[in-house]
C-alpha positions in Angstrom: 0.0 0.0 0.0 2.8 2.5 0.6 4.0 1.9 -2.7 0.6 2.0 -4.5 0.6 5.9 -2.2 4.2 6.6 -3.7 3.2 5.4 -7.1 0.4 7.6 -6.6 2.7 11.2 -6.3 4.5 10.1 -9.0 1.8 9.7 -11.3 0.2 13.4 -10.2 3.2 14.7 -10.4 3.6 13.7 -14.1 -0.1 14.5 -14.7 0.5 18.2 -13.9 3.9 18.1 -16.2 2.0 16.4 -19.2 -0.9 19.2 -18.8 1.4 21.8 -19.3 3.9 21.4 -22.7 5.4 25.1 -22.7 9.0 25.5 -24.7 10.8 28.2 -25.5 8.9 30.0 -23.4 6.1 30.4 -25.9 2.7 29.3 -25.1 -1.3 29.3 -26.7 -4.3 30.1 -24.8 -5.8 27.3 -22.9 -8.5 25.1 -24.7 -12.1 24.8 -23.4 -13.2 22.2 -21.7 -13.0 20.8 -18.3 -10.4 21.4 -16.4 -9.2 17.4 -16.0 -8.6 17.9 -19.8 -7.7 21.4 -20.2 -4.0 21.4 -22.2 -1.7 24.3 -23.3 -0.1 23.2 -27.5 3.0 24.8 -28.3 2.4 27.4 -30.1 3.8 28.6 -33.7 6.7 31.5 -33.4 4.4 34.4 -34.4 2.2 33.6 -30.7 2.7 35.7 -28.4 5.5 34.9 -25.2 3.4 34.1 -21.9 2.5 36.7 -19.9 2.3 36.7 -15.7 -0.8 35.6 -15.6 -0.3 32.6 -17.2 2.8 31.7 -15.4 0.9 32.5 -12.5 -1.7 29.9 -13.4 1.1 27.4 -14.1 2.5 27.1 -10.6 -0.5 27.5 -8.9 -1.8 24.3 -10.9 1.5 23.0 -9.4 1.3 23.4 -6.2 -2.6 22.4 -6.1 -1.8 19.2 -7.9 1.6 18.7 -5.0 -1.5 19.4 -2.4 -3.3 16.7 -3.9 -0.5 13.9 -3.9 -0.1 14.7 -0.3 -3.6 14.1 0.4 -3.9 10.9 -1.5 -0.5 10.0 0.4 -1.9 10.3 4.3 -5.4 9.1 2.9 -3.6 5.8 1.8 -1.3 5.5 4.9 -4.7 5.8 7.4 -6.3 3.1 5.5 -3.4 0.8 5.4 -3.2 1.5 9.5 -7.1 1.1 10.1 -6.5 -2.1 7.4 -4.0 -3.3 10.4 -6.1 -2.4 12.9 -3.1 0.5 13.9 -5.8 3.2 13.5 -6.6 3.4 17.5 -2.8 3.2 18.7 -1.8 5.1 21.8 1.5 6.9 19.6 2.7 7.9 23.4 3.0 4.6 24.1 4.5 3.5 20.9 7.2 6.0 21.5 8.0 4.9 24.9 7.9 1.3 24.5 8.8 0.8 20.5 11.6 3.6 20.3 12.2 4.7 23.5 13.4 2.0 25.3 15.1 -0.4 22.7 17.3 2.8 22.3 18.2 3.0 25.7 18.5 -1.1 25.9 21.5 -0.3 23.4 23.0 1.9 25.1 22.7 -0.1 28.7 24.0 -3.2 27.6 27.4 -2.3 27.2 27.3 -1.9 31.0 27.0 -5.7 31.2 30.7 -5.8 30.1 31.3 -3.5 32.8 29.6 -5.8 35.0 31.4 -8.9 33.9 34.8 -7.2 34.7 33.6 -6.0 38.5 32.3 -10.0 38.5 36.1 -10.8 38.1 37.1 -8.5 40.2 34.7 -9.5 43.0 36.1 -13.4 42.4 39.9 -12.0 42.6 39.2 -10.2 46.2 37.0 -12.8 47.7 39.7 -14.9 46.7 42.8 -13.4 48.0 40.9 -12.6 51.8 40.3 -16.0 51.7 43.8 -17.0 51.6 45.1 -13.7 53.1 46.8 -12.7 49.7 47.6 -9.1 49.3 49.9 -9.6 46.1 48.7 -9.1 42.9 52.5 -10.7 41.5 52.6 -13.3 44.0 52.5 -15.5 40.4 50.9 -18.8 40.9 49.2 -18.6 43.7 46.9 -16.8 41.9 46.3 -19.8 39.8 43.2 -21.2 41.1 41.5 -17.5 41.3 42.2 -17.1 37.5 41.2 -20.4 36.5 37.5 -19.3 37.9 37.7 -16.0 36.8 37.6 -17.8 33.5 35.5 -20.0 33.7 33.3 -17.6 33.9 34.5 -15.3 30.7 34.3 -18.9 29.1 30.5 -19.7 29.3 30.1 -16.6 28.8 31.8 -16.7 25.6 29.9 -20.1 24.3 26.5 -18.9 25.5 26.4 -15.5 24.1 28.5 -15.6 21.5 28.8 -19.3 20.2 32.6 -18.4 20.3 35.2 -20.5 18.6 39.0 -20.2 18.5 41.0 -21.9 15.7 44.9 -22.0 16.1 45.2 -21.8 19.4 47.4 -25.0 19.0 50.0 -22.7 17.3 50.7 -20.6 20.3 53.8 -21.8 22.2 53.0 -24.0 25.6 55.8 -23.0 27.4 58.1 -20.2 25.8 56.8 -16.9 25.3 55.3 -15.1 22.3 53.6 -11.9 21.3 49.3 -12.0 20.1 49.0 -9.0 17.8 45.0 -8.4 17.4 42.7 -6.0 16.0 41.3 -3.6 18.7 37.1 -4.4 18.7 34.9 -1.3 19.9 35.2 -3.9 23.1 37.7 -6.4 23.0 35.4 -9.4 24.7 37.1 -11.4 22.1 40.5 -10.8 23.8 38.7 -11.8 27.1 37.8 -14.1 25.8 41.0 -16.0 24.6 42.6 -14.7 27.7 39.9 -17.0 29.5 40.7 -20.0 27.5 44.1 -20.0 27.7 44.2 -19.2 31.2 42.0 -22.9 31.5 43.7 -24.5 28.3 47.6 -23.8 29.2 46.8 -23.2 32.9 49.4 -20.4 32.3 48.1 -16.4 31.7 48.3 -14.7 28.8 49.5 -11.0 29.7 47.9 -8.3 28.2 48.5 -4.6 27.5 45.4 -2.3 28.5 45.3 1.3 28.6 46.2 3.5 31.7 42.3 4.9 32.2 41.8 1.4 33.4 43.6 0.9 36.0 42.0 4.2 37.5 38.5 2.5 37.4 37.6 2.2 41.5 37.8 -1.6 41.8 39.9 -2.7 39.0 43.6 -1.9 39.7 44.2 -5.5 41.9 42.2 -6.9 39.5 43.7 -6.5 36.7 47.4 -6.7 37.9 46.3 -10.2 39.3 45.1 -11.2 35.7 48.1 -10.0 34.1 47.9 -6.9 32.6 50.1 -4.1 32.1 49.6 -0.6 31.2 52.7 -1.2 28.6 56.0 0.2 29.6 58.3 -0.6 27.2 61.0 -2.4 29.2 58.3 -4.2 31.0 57.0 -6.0 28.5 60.4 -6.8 27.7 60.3 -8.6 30.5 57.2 -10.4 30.8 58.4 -11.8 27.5 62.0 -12.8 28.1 60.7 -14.7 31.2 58.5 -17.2 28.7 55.1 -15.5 29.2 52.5 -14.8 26.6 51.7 -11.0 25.8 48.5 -9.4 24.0 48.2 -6.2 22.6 46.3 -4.0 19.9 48.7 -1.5 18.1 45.3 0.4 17.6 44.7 0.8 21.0 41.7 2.9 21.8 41.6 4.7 18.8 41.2 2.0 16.8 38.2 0.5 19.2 36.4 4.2 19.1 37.1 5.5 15.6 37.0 1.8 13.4 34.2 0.7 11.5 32.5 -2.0 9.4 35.0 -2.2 6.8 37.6 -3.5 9.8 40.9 -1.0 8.5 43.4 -1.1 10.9 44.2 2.7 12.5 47.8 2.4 13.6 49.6 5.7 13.0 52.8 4.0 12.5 53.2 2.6 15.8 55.9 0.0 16.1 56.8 0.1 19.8 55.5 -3.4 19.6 57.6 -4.5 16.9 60.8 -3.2 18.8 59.7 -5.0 22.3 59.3 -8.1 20.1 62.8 -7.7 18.5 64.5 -7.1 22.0 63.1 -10.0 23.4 63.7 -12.4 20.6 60.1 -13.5 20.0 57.4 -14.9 17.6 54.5 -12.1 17.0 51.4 -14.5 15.9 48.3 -12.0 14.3 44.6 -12.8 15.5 41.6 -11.6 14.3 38.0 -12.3 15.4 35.2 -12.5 12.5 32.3 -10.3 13.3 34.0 -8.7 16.6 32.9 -5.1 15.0 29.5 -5.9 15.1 28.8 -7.2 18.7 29.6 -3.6 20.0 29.5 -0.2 17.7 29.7 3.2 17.7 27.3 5.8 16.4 28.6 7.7 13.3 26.9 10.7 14.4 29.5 13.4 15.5 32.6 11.5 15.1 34.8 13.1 13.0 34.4 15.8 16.3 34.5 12.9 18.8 37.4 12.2 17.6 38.9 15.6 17.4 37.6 15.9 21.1 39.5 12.4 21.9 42.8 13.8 20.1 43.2 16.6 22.2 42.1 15.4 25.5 42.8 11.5 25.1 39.3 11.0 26.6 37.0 8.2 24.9 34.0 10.5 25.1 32.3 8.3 22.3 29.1 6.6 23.2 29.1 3.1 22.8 25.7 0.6 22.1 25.1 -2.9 21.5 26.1 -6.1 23.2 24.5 -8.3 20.4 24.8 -12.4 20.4 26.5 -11.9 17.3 28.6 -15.5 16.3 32.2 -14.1 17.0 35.5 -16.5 15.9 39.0 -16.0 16.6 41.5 -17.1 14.4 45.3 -17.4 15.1 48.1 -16.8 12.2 51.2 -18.2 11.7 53.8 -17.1 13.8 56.4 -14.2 12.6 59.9 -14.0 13.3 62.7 -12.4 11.6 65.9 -11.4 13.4 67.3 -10.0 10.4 64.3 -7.7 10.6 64.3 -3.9 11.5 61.3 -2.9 14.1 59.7 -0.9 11.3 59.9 -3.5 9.1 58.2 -6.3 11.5 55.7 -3.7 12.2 54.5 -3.3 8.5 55.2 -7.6 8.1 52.0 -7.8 10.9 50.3 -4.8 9.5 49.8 -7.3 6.7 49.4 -10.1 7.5 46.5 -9.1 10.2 45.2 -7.3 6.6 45.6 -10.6 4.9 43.7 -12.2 8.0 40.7 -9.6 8.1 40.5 -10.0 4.1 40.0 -14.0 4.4 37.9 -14.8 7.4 35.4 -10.9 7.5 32.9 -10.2 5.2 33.8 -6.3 4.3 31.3 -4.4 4.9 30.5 -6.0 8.1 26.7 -6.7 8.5 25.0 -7.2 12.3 22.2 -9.3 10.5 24.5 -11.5 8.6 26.9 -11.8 11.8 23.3 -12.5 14.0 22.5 -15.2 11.5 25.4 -16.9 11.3 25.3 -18.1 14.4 22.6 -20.8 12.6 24.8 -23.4 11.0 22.8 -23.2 7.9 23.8 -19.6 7.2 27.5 -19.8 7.5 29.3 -19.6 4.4 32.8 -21.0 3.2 34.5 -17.7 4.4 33.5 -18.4 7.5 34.6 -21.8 7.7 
């Protein structure tokens, strides 16, 4: 029916163009008859130009015949909605309940992440009163606490997400190496590997986080106990050289904010990474997870300004919605090492390959439905595979 009311406009619209055939400016008096067949012919050279009058008549035919469309238009849409049975609706209450508040659902789910994270936290500090533990480096003793933490992430991870992790067989058992990923609006995919290698290798998987987190009121214990690091240079040096694994996102939070569906990685030419990977002699292995743009976004609204803002006062002002059950999978790439290698040279050698990664396993540009479906086995295509 909305068609057949667009068709409609269309079809007026013409009518009032066919009624009127003026060129050159030159026109002939209008023919008697009724007005639903009046018609202005083009008139031979020696006929005189139109004059005001006539114009006059031509726009207000215009705008009458406009006027008319319009009607037609909300004539059709009411019968459509009394068709429906919509013709009685409380519009206050489709506002509130239709619009309203699956808009703010959106936006609140996001805190469940937030909520997840104090969940660990609470398991950490219930653990570490329990066994009078006031360490967060006391190493393995903090086993046991880690191991539930992620148990928790973990069924998190399969219920929600249906999450799946191929390659994890090439990171090392023992020694150390470096996990390169690309920086999701929020990394749960990171989590979520953390989780599974924390239960898998019974070992943790470091990670670099930025400094605004560890000035979050609850989280500072937390996370050193977990094994992340705001990222000093030398420090990760460390972790490495003493056989420890070691996540990171060159992107960082700019990429998380500022990315989009078509998944381009927003480096700037950082390569800090590169050089703490060449000083402690170790593999960097790329990871990417399919879809991990689409459980979380951002609003394009503002954010060339957002961005501007976060640029100048490194705040992530930029409002984040979501939290869909999108299927999310992680894959693992072949390890890189080159000693013969310059940092800036590694750097670009993952830059690539992470490229090459994104290009194989993500449909570009991402799609929530397509993502939401393919959590059905009968929608997942080959690329997913």
């Amino acid at each position: 029916m909305l068609v057949f009311a667009l068709y409609t406009m269309v079809h007026l619209a013409d009518g009032v163009t066919s009624s009127f055939c003026v060129t050159g400016g030159n026109c002939s008096a209008v023919t008697s008859g009724s007005p639903a067949t009046a018609s202005v012919h083009l008139a031979p050279e020696s006929s005189p130009v139109c004059n005001s009058t006539t114009e006059q008549l031509l726009t207000n035919a215009t705008i009458l015949s406009w006027t008319e469309s319009v009607t037609v238009t909300i004539e059709t849409l009411h019968g459509v909605m009394e068709y429906l049975g919509m013709n009685n609706l409380d519009w206050e209450t489709v506002f509130i309940y239709w619009i309203l508040l699956p808009t703010a659902v959106l936006y609140i789910l996001p805190w469940s992440m937030v909520g997840s994270l104090y969940v660990t936290a609470i398991i950490i500090h219930r653990f570490g009163e329990k066994h009078n533990l006031t360490d967060p480096f006391a190493g393995d003793v903090w086993l046991p606490a880690r191991r539930m933490a992620s148990a928790f992430w973990d069924i998190q991870a399969k219920f929600w997400h249906g999450h799946e992790i191929h390659g994890l067989e090439k990171l090392p058992k023992h020694g150390p190496g470096m996990l390169v990923y690309y920086h999701a609006t929020v990394p749960l995919d990171f989590y979520y590997v953390l989780a599974k290698i924390n239960l898998v290798q019974n070992r943790p998987l470091w990670a670099v986080a930025d400094h605004f987190m560890f000035n979050i009121p609850g989280w500072r214990f937390m996370l050193h106990t977990m094994g992340v690091t705001s990222g000093e240079h030398q420090h990760c040096v460390q972790v490495l050289k003493k056989g420890n694994l070691l996540g990171l996102a060159p992107g960082g939070l700019r990429e998380a904010l500022f990315g989009d569906e078509n998944y381009r990685l927003i480096w700037r030419r950082r390569m800090g990474f590169a050089a703490v990977a060449k000083e402690a002699g170790v593999p960097i292995f790329p990871m990417f997870t399919q879809n991990c743009r689409e459980a979380f976004r951002t609003p394009r609204m503002g954010k060339r300004f957002l961005e501007w803002v976060y640029e100048k006062t490194r705040m992530p002002v930029v409002g984040i919605y979501g939290g869909f059950p999108v299927k999310l999978r992680t894959y693992i790439g072949d390890p890189i090492y080159d000693p013969n290698l310059s940092a800036e040279e590694l750097a670009k050698k993952t830059h690539r390959a992470l490229e090459d990664m994104i290009a194989a396993h993500q449909k570009i540009p991402g799609n929530l439905l397509r993502a939401l479906l393919e959590r059905i086995p009968a929608f997942r295509s080959e690329r997913n595979d």
